[in-house]
C-alpha positions as CSV (number, residue, x, y, z in Angstrom):
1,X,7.8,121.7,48.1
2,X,4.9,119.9,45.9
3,X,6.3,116.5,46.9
4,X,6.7,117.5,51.0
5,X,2.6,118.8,50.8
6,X,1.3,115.5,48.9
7,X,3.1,113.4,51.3
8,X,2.0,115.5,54.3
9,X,-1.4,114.9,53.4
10,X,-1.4,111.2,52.1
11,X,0.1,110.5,55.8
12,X,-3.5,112.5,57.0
13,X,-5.3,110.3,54.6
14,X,-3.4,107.2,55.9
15,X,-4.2,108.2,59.6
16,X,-7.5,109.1,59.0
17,X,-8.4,106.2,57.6
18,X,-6.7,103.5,59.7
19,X,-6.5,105.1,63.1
20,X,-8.8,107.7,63.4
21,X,-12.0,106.7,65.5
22,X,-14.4,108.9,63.9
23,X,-17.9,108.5,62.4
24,X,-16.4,109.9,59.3
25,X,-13.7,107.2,59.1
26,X,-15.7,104.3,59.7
27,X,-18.3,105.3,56.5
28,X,-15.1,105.7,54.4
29,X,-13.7,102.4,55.3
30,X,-16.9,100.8,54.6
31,X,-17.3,102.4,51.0
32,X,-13.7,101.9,50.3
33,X,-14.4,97.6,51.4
34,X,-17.5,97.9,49.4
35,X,-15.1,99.5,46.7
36,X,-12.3,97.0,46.9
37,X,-14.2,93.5,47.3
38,X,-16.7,94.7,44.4
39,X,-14.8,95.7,41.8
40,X,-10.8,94.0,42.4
41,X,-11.8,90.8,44.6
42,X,-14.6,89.6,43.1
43,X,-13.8,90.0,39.6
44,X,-10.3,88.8,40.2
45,X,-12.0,85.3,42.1
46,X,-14.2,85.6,38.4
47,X,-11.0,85.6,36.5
48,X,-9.3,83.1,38.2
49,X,-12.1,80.7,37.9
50,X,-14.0,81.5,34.3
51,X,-17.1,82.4,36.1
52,X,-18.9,86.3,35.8
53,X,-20.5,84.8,39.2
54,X,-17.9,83.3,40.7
55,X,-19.1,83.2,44.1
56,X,-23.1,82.4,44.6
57,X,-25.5,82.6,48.2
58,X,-27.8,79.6,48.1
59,X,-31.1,81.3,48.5
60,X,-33.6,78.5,48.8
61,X,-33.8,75.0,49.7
62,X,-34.1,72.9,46.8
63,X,-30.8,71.3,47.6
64,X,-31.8,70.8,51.2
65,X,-31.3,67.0,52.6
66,X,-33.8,68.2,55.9
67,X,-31.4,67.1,58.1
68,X,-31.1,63.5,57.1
69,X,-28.1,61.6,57.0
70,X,-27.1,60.1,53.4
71,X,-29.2,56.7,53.9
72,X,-32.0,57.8,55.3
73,X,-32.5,61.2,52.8
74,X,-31.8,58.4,49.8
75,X,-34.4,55.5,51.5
76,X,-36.9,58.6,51.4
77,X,-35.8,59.2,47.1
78,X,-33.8,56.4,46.2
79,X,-36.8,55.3,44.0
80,X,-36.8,58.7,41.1
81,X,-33.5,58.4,41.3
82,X,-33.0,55.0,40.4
83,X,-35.2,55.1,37.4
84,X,-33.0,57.6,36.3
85,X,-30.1,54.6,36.7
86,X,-28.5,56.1,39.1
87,X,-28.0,54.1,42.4
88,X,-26.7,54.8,45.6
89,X,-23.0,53.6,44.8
90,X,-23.4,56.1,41.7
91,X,-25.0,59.0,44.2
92,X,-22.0,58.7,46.7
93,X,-19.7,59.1,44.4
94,X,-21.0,62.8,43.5
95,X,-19.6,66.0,45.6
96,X,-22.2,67.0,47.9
97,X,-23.6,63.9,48.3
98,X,-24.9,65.4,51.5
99,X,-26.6,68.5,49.8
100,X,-25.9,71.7,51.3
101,X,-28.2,74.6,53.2
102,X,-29.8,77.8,52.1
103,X,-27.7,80.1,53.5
104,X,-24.5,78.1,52.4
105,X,-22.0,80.2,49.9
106,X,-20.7,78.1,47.1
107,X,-17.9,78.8,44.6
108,X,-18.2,78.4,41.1
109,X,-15.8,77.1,38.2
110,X,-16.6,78.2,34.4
111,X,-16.8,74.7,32.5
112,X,-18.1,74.5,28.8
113,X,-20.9,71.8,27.8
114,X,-18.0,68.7,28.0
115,X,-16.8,69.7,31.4
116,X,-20.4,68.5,33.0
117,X,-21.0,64.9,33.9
118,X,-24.4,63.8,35.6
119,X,-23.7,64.2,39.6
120,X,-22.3,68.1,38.8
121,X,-24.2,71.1,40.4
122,X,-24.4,73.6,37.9
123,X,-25.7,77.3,38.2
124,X,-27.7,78.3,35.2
125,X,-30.2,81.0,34.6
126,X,-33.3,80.9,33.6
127,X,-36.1,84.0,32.7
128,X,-37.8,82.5,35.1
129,X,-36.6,83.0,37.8
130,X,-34.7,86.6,39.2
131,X,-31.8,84.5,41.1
132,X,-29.8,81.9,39.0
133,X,-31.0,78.5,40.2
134,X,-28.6,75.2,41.9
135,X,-29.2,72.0,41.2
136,X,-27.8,68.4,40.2
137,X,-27.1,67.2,36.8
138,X,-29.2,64.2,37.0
139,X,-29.0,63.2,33.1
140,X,-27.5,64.8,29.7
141,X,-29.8,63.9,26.8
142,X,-27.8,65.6,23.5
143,X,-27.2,69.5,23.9
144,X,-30.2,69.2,27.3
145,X,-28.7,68.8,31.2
146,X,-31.7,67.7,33.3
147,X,-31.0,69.3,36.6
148,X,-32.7,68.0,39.6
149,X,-32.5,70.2,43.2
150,X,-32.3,67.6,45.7
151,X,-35.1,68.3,47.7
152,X,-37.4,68.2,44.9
153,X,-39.7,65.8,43.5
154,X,-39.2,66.0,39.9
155,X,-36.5,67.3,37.4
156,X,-36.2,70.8,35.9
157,X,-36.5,71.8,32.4
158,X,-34.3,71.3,30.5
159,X,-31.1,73.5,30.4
160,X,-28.9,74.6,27.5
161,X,-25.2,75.5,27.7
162,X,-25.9,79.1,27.0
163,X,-27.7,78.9,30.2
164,X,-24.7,78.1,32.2
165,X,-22.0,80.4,30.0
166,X,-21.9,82.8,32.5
167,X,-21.9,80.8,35.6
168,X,-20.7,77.3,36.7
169,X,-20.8,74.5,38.2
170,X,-20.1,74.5,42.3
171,X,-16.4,73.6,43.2
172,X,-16.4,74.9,46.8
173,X,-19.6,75.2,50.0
174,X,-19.0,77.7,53.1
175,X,-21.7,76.6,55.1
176,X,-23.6,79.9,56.3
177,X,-21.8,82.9,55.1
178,X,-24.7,83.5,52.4
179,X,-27.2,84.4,55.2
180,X,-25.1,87.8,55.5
181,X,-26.1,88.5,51.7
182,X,-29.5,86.9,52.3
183,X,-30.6,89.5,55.1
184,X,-29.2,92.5,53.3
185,X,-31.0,91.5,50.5
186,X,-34.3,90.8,52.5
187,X,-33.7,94.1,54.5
188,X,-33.6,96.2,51.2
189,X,-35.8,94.7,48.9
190,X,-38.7,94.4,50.9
C-alpha cells in the first residue's frame, strides 16, 4: 500500500512538473534549473577542469580589439608590445589573437605557476577589484606574471600564483552568452 501511494504521487510530481501549464509549475521548474545548474553543473564543469570558477562572463573591455582586424589593432600597439619582445609572429601564435568582447563567456582550466607561458589569458583576483580580472600574460619575471588587457595601454601589477589558485587561465570563448549574466546582474545590483 505505502509503495502504491508514493508512486501515485511521484507520478503527480512528475506531471506537475513537466506537463502541467500552470504558474505554479513554471516557478518550480525555474528554482529546480537554478537548483540543478548551481550546485551539480557548475561544480561538476569546476571538477572537471580544476577551476572553483570554471566558467567566467567578461564584464568589461579591456580585452576589446574595437573592431579591428589583427593588423590593423597590432599597427595601432605593435610598438609596447614589441619592447616587451614580442612581435607580431610571436602575437599570432597566442589563442585569442583576435581578443574577445564583453559579453563573451569564457571557460577556464586550473593550471599551477609552470602551466602559464607569456600569450596565456589568466583570471586572477585582485582586492581591488569586486569581479576577477582577464588579461594576457605579457611577461613572467621570477614568481610575477605581468598581465596586460588588450585594449589597454600599459601592463597590470604584478600577479602572484595565489592570485590565480582558484581560477585559470581561458581555454574556451562563447561569444555573447555573458550578457544574460551581465543584465541580471545590472538589473539587481543597481
Amino acid at each position: 500500500m505505502l509503495n502504491l501511494g508514493l508512486t501515485k504521487s511521484l507520478r503527480k510530481l512528475w506531471h506537475f512538473i513537466w506537463y502541467d501549464d500552470s504558474l505554479a509549475s513554471w516557478l518550480v521548474n525555474l528554482v529546480l534549473a537554478f537548483v540543478l545548474v548551481k550546485f551539480v553543473i557548475y561544480p561538476g564543469i569546476g571538477l572537471f577542469l580544476g577551476t572553483q570558477f570554471p566558467i567566467v562572463a567578461v564584464v568589461s573591455g579591456s580585452m576589446e580589439h574595437n573592431g579591428l582586424d589583427f593588423e590593423s589593432w597590432w599597427d595601432e600597439n605593435k610598438d609596447w608590445y614589441e619592447e616587451k619582445e614580442i612581435s607580431n609572429e610571436l602575437f599570432t601564435s597566442f589563442k585569442y589573437k583576435n581578443g574577445f568582447n564583453k559579453g563573451d563567456i569564457m571557460f577556464l582550466k586550473g593550471v599551477g605557476p609552470k602551466d602559464i607561458k607569456v600569450g596565456d589569458v589568466l583570471v586572477y583576483e585582485t582586492p581591488l577589484h569586486s569581479n576577477p580580472i582577464i588579461h594576457r600574460v605579457v611577461e613572467i619575471n621570477g614568481g610575477d606574471y605581468i598581465t596586460k588587457g588588450d585594449n589597454n595601454r600599459k601592463e597590470d601589477k604584478p600577479v602572484k600564483a595565489e592570485q590565480f589558485e582558484r581560477t585559470g587561465k581561458a581555454v574556451l570563448r562563447l561569444p555573447l552568452l555573458g550578457w544574460v549574466k551581465i543584465w541580471f546582474v545590472n538589473m539587481f545590483v543597481r
